[in-house]
N, C-alpha and C positions, 0 to 999 in steps of 0.2 A: 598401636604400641603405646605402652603407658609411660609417663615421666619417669620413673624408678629403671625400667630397662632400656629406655631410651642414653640416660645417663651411664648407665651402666656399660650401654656398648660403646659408647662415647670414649669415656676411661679405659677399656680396655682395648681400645683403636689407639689411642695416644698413649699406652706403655709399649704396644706393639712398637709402635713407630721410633723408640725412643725419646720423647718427651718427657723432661722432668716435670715432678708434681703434675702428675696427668689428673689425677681428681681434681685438682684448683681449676687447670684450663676446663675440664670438659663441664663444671661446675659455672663458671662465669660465666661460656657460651652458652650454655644452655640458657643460664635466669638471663640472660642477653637478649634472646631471640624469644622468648617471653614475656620480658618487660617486667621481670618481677625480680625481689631480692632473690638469695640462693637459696635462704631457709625454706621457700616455696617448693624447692625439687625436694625437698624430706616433708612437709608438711601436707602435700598433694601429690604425692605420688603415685599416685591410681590414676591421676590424672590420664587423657589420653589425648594423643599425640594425631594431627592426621599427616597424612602423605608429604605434603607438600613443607610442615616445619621440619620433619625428620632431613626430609631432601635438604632443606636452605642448613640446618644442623649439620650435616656433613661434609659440606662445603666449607661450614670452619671449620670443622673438626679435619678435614682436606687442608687448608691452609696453616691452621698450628702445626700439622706434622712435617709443615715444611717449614717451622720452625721463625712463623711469622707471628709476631709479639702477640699476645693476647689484646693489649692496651691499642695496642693499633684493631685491633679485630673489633675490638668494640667499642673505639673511638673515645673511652675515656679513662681517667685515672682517679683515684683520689687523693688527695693532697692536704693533709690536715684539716680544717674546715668547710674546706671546699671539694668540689667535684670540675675535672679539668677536662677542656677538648684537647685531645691529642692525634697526629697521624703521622704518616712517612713527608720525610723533610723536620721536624722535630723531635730534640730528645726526650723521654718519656724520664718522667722525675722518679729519683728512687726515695726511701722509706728516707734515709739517713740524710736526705739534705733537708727533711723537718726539722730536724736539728739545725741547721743550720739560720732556719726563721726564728726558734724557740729562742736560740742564745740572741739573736737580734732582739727578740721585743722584750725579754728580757733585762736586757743592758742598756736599753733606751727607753726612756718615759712615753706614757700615753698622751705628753702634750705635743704641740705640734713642731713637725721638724720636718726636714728632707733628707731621704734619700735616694740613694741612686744605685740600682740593681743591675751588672753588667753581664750580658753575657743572660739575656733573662729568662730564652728557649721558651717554653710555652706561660710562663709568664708566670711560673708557681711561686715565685717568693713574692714578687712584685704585687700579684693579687690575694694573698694571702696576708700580707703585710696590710694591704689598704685596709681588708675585709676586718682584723683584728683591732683596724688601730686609724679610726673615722677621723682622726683629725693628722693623721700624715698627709704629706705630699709625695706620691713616691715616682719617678721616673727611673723610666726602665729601658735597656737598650738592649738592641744585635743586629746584626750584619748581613742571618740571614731572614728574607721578606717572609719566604715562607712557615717558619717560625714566629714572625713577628704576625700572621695573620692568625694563629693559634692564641695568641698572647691576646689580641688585643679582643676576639671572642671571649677569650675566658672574662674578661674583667668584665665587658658587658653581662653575661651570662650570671656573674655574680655583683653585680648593679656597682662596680668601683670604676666605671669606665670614665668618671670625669673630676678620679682623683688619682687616676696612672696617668699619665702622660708616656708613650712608647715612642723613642726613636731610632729610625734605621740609622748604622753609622758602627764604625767600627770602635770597639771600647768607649769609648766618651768623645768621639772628636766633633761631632757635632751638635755637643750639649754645654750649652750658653751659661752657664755660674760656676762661682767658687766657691759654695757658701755650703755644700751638703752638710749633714749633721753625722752621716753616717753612710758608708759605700760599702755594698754586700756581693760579693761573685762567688756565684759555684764554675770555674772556667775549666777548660778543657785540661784535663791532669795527668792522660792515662801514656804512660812509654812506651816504646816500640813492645818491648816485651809483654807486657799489662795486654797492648793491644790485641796482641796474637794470639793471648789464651783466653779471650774472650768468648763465650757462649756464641750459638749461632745465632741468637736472635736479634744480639748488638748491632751484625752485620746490617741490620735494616734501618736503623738511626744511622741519622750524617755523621759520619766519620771526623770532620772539623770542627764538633760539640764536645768530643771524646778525647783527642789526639792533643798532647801538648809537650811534644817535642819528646826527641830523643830522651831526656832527664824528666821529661811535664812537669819544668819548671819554669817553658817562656813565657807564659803569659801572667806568672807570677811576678817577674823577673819585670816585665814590662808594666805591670801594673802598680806596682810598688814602687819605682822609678819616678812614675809620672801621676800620682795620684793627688797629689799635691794641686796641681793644674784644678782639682773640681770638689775637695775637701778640705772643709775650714778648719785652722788650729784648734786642736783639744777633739777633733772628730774621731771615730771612732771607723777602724778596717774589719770585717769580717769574710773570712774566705771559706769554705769548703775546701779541704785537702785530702790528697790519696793515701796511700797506706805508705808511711816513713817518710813523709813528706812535711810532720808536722815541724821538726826540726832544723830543714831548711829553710822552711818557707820561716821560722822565728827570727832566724839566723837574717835572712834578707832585711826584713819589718825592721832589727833593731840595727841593722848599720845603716837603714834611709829616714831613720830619725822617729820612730817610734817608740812606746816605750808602755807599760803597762799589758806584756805580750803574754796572754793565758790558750791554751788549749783544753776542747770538749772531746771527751770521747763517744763514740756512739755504742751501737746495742752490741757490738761483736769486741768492745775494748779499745778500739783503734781509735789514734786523735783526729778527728775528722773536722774539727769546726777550730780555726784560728785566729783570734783577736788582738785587737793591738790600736792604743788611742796614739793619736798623731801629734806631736811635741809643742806647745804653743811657743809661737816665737817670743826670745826673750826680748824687753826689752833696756834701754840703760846699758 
């Protein structure tokens, strides 16, 4: 069988089955179990196929219909500069929290600083930050190990592993300064309702990356509270926020003493990235 109708029954197995974007899945799988870009299944497609890759091809193309991530199927993602390990136990980064690194290195100079990335799931901000910006210091935290085992791969993998520092620990409690220059979380945002209409494929990501209360505003709520604890006056907050959440989450930032509060929209319009520098204490 040749690459061109190998692909082909691929995508027409995955509309069967109902699969969105069945050409994207049946596409990655395939240059996946090839080891090539995608462009290779159009530029060799006479290619031929023997027994044995058709068989191991089916198999994912068997597991996508059962609506298991692609990202998990072939173990990575890409993430602005970088190319990330990902699997089950960690959330898979979407398109729109690039944005929420862009407005970071943006708003922060290329000299050196710290920051502290919470909540950092496969480590895309935290290594992406280092990767952009050689003279940070950046630490990076979460809660769960398993995730933090993805994390600290990746920065290896993209040679920043002895300028992240990763600690287990829930939000910040067992990271030792007050001095950050800048504290960045894409944290768990999505409400009960959000949850439920979610795609089947979410269901394979931890549920405790996603979920943030009844409103998915605790860990906003808690985070902004208590931030103070590990960011210096005049530092700067950057969050990832859900859809109508830019507003609240302003609303919190300027009665805990913030103040220079701008929102980013992303590719669909929605304010998705929330900033806010933190008030220096007066003095006199």
């Amino acid at each position: 069988m040749t690459v061109r109708e190998c692909l082909q029954n691929g995508i027409r197995f995955l509309k069967a089955s109902g699969v969105p974007e069945a050409r994207i899945s049946a596409e990655y799988l395939l240059a996946y179990l090839l080891k090539q870009p995608r462009v290779f299944l159009y530029v060799e497609s006479s290619a031929q196929l023997g027994p044995e890759l058709q068989d191991e091809y089916q198999r994912l193309l068997d597991r996508r219909a059962r609506r298991v991530p692609v990202q998990y199927l072939v173990g990575t993602v890409p993430f602005r500069n970088t190319t990330l390990h990902v699997g089950p136990g960690c959330l898979i980064p979407r398109p729109e929290t690039e944005i929420l690194a862009d407005v970071v290195l943006r708003t922060l100079g290329p000299e050196p600083i710290r920051v502290l990335d919470v909540g950092t799931g496969s480590g895309n901000i935290a290594v992406s930050l280092a990767v952009e910006r050689p003279a940070w210091h950046v630490v990076a935290t979460d809660v769960s190990r398993s995730a933090l085992r993805y994390a600290e791969q990746n920065a290896i993998e993209n040679g920043v592993e002895n300028r992240v520092r990763f600690v287990h620990t829930d939000l910040w409690a067992h990271v030792q300064t007050d001095a950050f220059d800048g504290f960045i979380s894409n944290p768990p945002y999505l409400n009960e309702r959000e949850l439920a209409a979610l795609e089947p494929e979410v269901s394979f990501e931890p549920e405790e990356a996603l979920w943030g209360s009844s409103d998915g505003l605790y860990f906003y709520r808690k985070m902004i509270s208590g931030v103070r604890e590990v960011l210096r006056p005049g530092g700067t907050v950057f969050l990832e926020v859900g859809f109508d959440q830019a507003d609240p989450v302003s609303d919190l930032l300027r009665t805990g003493g913030f103040q220079r509060i701008s929102a980013v929209r992303d590719y669909a319009g929605v304010k998705r990235v929330v900033s806010a520098q933190l008030k220096e204490v007066s003095r006199g």
